[in-house]
Structure formats: structure tokens, C-alpha cells
C-alpha positions in Angstrom: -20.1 -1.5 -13.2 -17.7 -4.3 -13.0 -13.9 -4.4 -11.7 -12.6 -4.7 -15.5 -14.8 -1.7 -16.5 -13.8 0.2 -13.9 -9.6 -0.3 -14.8 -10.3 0.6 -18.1 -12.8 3.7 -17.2 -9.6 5.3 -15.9 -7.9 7.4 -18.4 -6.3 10.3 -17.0 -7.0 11.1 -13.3 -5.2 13.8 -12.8 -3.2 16.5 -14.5 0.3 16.4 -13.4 0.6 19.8 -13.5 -2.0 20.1 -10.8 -0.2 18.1 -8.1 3.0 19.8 -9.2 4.0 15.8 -10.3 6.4 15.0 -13.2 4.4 11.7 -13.3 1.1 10.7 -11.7 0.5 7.1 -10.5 0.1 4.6 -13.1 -3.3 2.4 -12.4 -2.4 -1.5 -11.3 -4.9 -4.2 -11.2 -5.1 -6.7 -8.7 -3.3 -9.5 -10.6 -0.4 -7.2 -11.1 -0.2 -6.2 -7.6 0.0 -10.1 -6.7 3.1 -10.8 -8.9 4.9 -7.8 -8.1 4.5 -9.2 -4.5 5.2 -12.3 -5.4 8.5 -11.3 -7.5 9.6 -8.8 -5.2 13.1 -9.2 -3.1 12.7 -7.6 0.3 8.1 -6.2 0.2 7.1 -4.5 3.0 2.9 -4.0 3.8 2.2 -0.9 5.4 -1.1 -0.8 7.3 -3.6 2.3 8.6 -5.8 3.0 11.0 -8.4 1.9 8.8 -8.3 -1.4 10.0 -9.5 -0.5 13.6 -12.9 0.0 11.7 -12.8 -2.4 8.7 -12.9 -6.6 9.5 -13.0 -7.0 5.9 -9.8 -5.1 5.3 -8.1 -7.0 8.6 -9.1 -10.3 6.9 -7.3 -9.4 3.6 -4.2 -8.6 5.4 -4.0 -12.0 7.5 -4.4 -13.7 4.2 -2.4 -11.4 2.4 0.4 -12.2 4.6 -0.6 -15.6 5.2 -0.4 -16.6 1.3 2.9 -14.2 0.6 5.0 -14.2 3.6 5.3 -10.3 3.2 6.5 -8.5 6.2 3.9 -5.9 8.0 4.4 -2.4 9.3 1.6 -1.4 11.4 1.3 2.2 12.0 -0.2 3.7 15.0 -2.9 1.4 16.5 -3.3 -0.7 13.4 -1.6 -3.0 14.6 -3.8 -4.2 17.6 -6.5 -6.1 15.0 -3.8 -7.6 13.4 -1.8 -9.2 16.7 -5.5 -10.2 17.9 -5.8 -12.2 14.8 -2.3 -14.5 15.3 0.0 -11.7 12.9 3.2 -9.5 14.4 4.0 -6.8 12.6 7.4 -6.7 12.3 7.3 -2.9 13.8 4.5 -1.4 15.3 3.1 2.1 17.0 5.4 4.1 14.3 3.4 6.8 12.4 3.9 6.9 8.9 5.7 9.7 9.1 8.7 7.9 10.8 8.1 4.9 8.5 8.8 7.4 5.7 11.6 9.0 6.9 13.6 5.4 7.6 12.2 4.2 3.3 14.7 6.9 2.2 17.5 6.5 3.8 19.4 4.8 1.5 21.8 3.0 4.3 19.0 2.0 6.3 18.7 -2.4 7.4 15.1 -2.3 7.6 13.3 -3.7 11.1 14.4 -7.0 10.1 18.1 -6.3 9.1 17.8 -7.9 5.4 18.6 -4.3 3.8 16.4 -1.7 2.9 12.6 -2.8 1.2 12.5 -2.5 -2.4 8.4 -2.2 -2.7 6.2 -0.9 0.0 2.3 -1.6 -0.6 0.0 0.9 1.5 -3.5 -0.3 2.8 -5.8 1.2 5.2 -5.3 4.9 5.2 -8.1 7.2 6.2 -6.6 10.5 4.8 -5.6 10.4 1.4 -3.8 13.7 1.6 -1.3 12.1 4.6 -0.4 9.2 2.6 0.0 11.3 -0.8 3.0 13.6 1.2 5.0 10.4 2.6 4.3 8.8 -1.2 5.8 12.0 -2.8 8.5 12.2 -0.5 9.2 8.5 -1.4 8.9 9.0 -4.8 11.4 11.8 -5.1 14.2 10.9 -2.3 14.0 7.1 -2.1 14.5 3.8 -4.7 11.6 2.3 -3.0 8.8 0.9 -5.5 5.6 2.4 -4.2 1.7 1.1 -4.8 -1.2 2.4 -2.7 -4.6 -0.6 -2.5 -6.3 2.1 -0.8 -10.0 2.8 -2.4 -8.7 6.0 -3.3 -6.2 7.1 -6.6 -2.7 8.5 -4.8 -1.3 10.3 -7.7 2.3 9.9 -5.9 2.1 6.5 -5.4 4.2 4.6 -8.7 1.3 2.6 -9.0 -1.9 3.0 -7.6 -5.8 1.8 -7.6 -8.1 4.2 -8.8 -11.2 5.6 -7.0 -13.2 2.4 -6.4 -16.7 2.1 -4.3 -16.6 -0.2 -1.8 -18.2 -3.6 -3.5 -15.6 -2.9 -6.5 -12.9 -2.2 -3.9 -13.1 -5.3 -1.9 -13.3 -7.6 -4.7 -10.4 -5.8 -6.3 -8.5 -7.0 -2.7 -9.8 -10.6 -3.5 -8.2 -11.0 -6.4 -5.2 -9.8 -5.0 -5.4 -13.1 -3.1 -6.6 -15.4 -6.0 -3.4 -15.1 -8.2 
């Protein structure tokens, strides 16, 4: 199946009824995730452990940040891949939980001072059902624009890939990078 087929496979992942969701996570390509980047005041990346495991997924994010400039939260030891490769998060060895907690607080700086991030991108997270409580509680107490390029759907997420194997997966990422 190709990358297009599998975007427009995706109808209706979930019932928002089921999730106990007034909305569920609207699907984004890759080229949509690049300009929203690109066009975005104050984006944050948020990285999982998942890159302790996954080169491929450590060599998007150097380029990722590389070609955008975005700023890069690395939560618990995700960030040691990163700083091995030449990249310094700008706050490190915070669980997502914390990370969450500071999103909604509407008075909050941010680790660099510039005011609060208006779109926080999520890569690299192992448990889907972790990263689907800190998107809900994003979703419902903060303004922060949420999107999840993790290889599974997060229904809280505002926008969101949906379930993708892994050849599909990373060359969604790649064209993440090609826009």
C-alpha cells in the first residue's frame, strides 16, 4: 500500500463516544505537518524514549531541527542520542508528565522565556495510552495546538498520523523533511 493510500484509507478511526472525546484527532499528512511547523510562532518537538532504540527516528529529529530551527524537549533519557549527535534540547530529563503540566499553564515563559509554545509535535513514544492522557489533558485545559508523528493514531491529539507500519511510517517522516 502506498503513503497516499494509506491517508485516504482512514475514514473514521474511532468513535468519539468510545474515548469519551467531543472530537477525535483529525489525520495530517506529512506536507501539512511541515508548514504548520514552518508557519508556526513559538513550536516546540517533544521527544520519547523511542529514540534510545530507533537511529532512524534520531536521524529525523537532527534534521528535523536542523532544517526548522524548532526547539526540542527531550523527555526522560531521550535526550542522550540526541546530545551525542551535536543537538541540546532545550530541557531535558522531564517526564511528560511535567512537560504537560507546564503546556497548560497559561502564564507559563516556556524553557526559553519567549512565552508559552503555541504547537507541540510528539515523536517517539512507546506507550500510546501515556501520550493519549497528557494529549487529552492538553486538549481540554491548554490553547496549545497538538499533533502526534508517532506510528500510532492518538485520538486526543488535534491532529494526528494514523496507524502506519513501519516502511509507510518512516517515509511519511521523510516527507516531513522534503517540504
Amino acid at each position: 500500500m502506498s503513503l497516499d493510500k494509506a491517508f485516504e484509507k482512514v475514514t473514521r478511526i474511532f468513535n468519539p463516544a468510545d474515548i469519551q472525546a467531543s472530537k477525535c484527532a483529525s489525520i495530517i499528512k506529512p506536507k501539512v505537518v511541515a508548514t504548520m511547523i514552518k508557519k508556526s510562532k513559538h513550536p516546540v518537538l517533544i521527544t520519547g524514549g523511542k529514540l534510545l532504540e530507533d537511529e532512524k527516528l534520531v536521524d529525523f529529529v537532527v534534521k528535523l531541527h536542523e532544517k526548522t530551527g524548532i526547539d526540542v524537549i527531550a523527555t526522560g533519557g531521550s535526550s542522550r542520542p540526541l546530545i551525542e549527535r551535536g543537538i541540546k534540547p532545550i530541557a531535558t530529563v522531564f517526564t511528560l508528565h511535567y512537560i504537560t503540566q507546564y503546556l497548560i499553564d497559561l502564564n507559563w515563559k516556556g524553557f526559553d522565556g519567549k512565552g508559552n509554545y503555541d504547537l507541540a509535535v510528539f515523536i517517539g513514544f512507546t506507550t500510546p495510552y501515556y501520550l493519549s492522557r497528557m494529549l487529552s489533558a492538553l486538549k481540554h485545559f491548554s490553547r496549545v495546538n497538538t499533533i502526534s508523528i508517532c506510528e500510532y493514531y492518538q485520538p486526543h491529539a488535534k491532529f494526528s498520523f494514523p496507524n502506519l507500519n513501519e516502511d509507510l511510517y518512516y517515509e511519511a517522516l521523510n516527507m516531513i523533511l522534503e517540504v
